[in-house]
C-alpha positions in Angstrom: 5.2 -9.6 11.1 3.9 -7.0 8.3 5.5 -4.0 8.1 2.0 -1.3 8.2 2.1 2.1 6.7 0.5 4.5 9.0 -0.1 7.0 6.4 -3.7 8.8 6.9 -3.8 12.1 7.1 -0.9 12.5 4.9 -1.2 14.8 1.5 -0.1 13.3 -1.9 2.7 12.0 -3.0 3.9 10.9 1.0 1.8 7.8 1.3 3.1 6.8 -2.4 6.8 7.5 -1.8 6.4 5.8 1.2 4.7 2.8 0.1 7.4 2.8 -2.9 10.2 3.1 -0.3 9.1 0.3 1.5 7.6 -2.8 -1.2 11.9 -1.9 -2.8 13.2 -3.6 0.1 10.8 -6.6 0.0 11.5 -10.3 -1.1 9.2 -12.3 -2.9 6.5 -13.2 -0.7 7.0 -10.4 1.7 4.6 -7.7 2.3 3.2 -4.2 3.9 -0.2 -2.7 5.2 -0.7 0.3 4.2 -3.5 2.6 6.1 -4.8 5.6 4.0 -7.8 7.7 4.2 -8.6 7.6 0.7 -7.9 5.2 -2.6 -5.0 5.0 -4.0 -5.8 4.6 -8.1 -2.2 5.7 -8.8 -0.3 3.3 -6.7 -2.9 0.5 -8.2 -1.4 0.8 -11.6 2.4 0.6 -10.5 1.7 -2.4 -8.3 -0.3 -3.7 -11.7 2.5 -3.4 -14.0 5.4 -4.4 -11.3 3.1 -7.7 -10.9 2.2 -6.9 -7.0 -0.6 -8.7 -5.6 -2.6 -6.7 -3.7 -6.0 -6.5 -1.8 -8.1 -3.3 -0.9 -10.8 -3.0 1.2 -12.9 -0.3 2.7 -13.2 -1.0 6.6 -16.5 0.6 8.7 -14.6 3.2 10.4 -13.7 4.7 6.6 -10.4 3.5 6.4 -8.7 2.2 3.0 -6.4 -0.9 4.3 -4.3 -2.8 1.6 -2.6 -5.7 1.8 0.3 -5.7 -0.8 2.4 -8.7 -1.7 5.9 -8.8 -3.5 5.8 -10.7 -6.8 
């Protein structure tokens, strides 16, 4: 099962450092869900250069949900 990040309603950096704390620990394949209220342009550029996959998406209540992968 995915590991999901909880972290609306949180104020810059916590949903980052959590985030960071938890794709360290992942294998190659694994991954998180991370649940924020907003999107996360920072965290898109260190997934980018570490060679994460990821997907973001906007659901209708207003919630950002991303899918990220380890490389």
């Amino acid at each position: 099962m995915k590991q999901v990040i909880d972290a609306r309603g949180l104020e810059p950096p916590q949903p980052f450092e959590l985030v960071m704390e938890a794709i360290a620990d992942l294998r190659p394949g694994e991954g998180v869900k991370l649940l924020l209220d907003r999107m996360p342009y920072p965290l898109f550029r260190i997934l980018d250069r570490d060679r994460y996959r990821y997907e973001s998406r906007v659901r209708d209540d207003g919630v950002v949900e991303i899918d990220i992968v380890a490389p």
